[in-house]
Structure formats: C-alpha cells, structure tokens
NUZA-122692 format. One record per residue (C-alpha): x negated, y negated, z negated. Coordinates in Angstrom, 1 decimal. Each point is the difference from the previous one (the first is absolute). Layout:
<sites>
<<X, Y, Z>>
...
</sites>
This chain:
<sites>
<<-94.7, -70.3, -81.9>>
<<0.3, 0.6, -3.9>>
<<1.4, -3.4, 0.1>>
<<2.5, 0.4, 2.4>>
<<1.0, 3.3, -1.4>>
<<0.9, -1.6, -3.5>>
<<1.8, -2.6, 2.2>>
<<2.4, 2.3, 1.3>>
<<0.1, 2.1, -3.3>>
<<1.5, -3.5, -1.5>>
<<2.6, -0.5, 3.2>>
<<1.6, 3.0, -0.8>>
<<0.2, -0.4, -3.6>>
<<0.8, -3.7, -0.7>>
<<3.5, -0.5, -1.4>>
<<0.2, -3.3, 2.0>>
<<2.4, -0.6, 2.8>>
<<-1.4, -0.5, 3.3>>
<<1.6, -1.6, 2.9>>
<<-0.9, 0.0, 3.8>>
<<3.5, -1.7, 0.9>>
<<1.2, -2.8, 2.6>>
<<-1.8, -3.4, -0.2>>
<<-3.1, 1.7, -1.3>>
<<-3.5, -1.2, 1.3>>
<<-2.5, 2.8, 0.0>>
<<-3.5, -0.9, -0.4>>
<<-2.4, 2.8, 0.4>>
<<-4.3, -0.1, -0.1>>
<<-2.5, 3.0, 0.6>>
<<-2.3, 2.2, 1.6>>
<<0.6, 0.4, 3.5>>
<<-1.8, 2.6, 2.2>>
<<0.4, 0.1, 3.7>>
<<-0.6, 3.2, 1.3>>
<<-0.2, 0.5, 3.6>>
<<1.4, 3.0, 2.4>>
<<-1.6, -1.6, 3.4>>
<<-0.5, 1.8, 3.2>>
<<-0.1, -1.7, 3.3>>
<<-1.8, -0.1, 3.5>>
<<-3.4, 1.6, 0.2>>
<<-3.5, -3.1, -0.5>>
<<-2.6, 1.6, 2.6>>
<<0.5, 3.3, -0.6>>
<<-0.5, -0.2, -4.5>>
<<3.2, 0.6, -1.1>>
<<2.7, -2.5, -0.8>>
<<-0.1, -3.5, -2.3>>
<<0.5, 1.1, -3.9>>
<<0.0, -2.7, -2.2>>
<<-0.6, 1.1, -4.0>>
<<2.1, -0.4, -2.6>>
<<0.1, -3.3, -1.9>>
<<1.5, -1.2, -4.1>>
<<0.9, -3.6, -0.4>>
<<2.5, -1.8, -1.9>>
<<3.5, 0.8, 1.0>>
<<3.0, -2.0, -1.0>>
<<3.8, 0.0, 0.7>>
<<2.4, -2.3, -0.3>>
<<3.9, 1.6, 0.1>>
<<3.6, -1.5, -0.8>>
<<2.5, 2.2, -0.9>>
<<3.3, -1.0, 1.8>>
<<2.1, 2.5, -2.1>>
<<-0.6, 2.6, -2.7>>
<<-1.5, 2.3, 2.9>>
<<-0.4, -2.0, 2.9>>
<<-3.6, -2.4, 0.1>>
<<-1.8, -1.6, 2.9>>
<<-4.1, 0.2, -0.5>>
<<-3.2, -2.0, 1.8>>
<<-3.3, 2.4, -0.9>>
<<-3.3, -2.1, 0.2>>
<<-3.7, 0.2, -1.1>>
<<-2.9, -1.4, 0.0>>
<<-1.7, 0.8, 3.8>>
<<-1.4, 3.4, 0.4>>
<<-3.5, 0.6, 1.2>>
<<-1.0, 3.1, 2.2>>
<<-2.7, 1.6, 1.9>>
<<0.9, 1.8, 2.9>>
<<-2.0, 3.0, 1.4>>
<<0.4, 2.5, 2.5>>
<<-1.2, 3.7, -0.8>>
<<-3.0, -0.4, 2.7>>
<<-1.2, -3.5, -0.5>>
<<0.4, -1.0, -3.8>>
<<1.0, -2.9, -0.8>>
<<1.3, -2.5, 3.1>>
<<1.6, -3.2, -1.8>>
<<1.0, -2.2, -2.9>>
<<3.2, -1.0, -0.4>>
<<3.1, -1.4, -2.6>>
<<3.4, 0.1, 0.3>>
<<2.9, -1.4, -1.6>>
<<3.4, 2.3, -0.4>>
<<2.8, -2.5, -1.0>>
<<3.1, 3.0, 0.3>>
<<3.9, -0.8, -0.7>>
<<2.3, 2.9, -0.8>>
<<3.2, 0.4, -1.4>>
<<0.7, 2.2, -2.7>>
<<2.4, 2.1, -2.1>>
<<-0.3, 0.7, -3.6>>
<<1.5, 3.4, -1.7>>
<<1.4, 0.1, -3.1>>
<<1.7, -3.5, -2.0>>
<<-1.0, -2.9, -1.3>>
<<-0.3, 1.1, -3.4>>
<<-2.2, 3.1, 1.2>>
<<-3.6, 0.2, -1.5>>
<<-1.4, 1.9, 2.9>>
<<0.9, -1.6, 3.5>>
<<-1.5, 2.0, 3.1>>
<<1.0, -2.1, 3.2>>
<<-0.6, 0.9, 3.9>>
<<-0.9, -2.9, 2.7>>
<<0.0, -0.4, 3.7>>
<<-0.9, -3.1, 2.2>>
<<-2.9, -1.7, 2.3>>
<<-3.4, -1.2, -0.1>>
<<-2.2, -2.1, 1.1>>
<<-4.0, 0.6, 0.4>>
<<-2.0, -2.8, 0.6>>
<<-3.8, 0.6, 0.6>>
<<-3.4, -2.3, -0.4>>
<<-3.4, -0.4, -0.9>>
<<-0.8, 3.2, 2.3>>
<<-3.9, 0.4, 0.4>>
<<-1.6, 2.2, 2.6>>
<<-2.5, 2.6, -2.3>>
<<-2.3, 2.7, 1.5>>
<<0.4, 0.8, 3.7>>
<<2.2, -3.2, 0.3>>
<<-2.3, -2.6, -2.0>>
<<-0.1, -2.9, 0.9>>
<<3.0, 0.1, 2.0>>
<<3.9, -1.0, -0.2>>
<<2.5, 1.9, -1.5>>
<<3.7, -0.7, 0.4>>
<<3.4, 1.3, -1.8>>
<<3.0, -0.7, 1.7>>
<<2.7, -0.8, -3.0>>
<<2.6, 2.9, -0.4>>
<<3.8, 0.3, -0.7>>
<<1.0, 3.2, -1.0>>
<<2.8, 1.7, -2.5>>
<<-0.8, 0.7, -3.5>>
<<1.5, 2.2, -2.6>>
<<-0.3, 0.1, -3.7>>
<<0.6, 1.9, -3.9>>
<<-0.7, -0.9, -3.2>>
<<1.2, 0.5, -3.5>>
<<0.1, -2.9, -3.0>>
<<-0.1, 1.0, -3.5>>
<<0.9, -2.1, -2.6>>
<<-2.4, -1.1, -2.8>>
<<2.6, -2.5, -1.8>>
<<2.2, -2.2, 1.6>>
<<-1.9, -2.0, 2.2>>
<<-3.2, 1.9, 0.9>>
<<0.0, 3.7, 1.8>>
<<-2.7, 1.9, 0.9>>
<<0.2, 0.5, 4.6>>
<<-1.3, 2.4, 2.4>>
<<0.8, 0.1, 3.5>>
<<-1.0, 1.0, 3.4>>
<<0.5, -1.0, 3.7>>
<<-0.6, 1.8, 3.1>>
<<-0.7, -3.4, 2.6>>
<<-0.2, 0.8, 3.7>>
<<-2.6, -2.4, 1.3>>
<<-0.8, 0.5, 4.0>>
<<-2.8, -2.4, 1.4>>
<<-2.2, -0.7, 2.9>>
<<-3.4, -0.3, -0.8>>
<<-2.3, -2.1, 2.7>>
<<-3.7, 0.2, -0.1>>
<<-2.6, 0.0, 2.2>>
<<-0.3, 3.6, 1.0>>
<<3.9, 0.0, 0.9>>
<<3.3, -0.6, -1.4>>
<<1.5, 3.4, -2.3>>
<<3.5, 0.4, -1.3>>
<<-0.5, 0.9, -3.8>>
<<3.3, 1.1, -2.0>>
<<-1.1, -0.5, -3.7>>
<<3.0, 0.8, -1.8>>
<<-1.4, 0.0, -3.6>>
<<1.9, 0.9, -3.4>>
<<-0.4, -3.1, -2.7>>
<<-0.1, 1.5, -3.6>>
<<0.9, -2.4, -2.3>>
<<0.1, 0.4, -4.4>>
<<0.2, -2.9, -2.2>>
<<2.5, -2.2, -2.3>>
<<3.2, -1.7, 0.7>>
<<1.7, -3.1, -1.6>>
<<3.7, -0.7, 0.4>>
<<1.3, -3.7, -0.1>>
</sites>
C-alpha cells in the first residue's frame, strides 16, 4: 500500500505529459477480487448458495477510439470459489471465468494526468471444474453459463508517459441455474470485481 501510495504521489507531481488519446492501446495488470452479492432459491431449507470472495490476476486490454471514447475486454486468470449455504457449510467447488466487454468514456483530455473514466456493456460467465463437497460429495454439480450486463469505473494516473498507476471496479450481473442432485436452484451472484494495479500505454 506504501507502494502504491508513492505511486500516485509521483502521478500527480511528474512534469511529463500524459496522453490517453485516439489510437491508444491500454494494457492494464493487477489484483482482482471478486466479491459476490448472491441470493437465490432456498437448498433444503439452509439458506441460499453464497460463494466467497476470490483475488486473482486481473488484466484489461482497452483501445481508445478518440481522446474520450475506448472500447475494453476485462480478463483474468479463472477464479476459484467455495460455495456454502448458512445451514450446511460448504456445498461445492467451483471456477469461473469472467471475460466482460464494455464501452467506455474518459473525462478530462488527452494531455490530462488524472483520467477517471465510466463503462457499461455485457458479460459472459462461463463455469467448470464444479465439485460436489459436504452434503453433496461425491455428487455432480452443474453451472449453467450466464449472460448478463455489466457496468464499470476507474481512474488512471500517470507515472510518466507510458506507465499509470489503475484502479477500477465493475458491478457484473451474473444469473445462473445451478443443477445438482438434490434439485436444480436459481442463484443470482452478481458480484463487484475490485481491481488495482499498473497500466502501460502503446
């Protein structure tokens, strides 16, 4: 955090010029936290499926098609979960994979240091490796894959020309059916992705 902090110190002091302006590729790499907000049918009577919150490398890939207006594909290496309900512990295993594609406007101008920006577009969820755990061991568990809308913000700061310190956050609405073999349950897991790291501009 110190880190970081001295980071941003230097993006708002460098004398450098910065530019987030058309034909720019934005390359950004970090620490990305998916936070769940589930609710959903009721398993046997123990609550509802809550998966727990999960940090893996996140990275984005944006291209800026004018000064303010950029197209971005957010991706990461898979998340891993386990999913509980509030009466029977843990229930499953599973991974995901949260490739989202917004579009986005930047405020400010090319030549400001400090750029926050705003997104909105779609997702898609796909699911695997689920394993059955406690009450279900031994069992199959099956995600249905999810489309769903997905809004975004974040704020670059400039370190010199090329590189900027990121952070950014998405709020991903991700509905799915989840089969098993005590019955099939509608889970809405809707989680927030944190994300804080570096960018590079090409």
């Amino acid at each position: 955090m110190k880190k970081l902090s001295l980071l941003v110190a230097a993006a708002l002091l460098a004398p450098s010029a910065f530019a987030h302006q058309a034909g720019d590729i934005l390359v950004r790499g970090g620490a990305a936290t998916v936070a769940p907000h589930s609710s959903g049918d009721d398993v046997l009577g123990s609550g509802s499926l809550e998966p727990n919150s999960n940090t893996q490398l996140g990275l984005t890939l944006s291209y800026m098609m004018t000064d303010n207006w950029g197209v971005e594909l957010l991706a990461a290496t898979p998340f891993s979960h386990s999913v509980s309900t509030a009466g029977l512990g843990e229930v499953a295993k599973i991974k995901h994979l949260p490739p989202t594609l917004v579009g986005q406007y930047y405020f400010g101008n090319a030549q400001s240091k400090v750029r926050p920006y705003v997104g909105a577009g779609i997702n898609y969820t796909t699911f695997f490796d689920e394993e059955g755990r406690g009450a279900l061991e031994g069992t199959t568990v099956k995600l249905d894959d999810s489309w769903g809308l997905a809004a975004q913000a974040g704020i670059d700061m400039a370190v010199n020309e090329n590189l900027f310190v990121n952070a950014s956050a998405w709020l991903i609405d991700i509905d799915t059916d989840v089969d098993s073999a005590v019955g099939t349950f509608k889970t809405n897991i809707d989680p927030v992705v944190l994300m804080v790291g570096l960018g590079y501009r090409f």
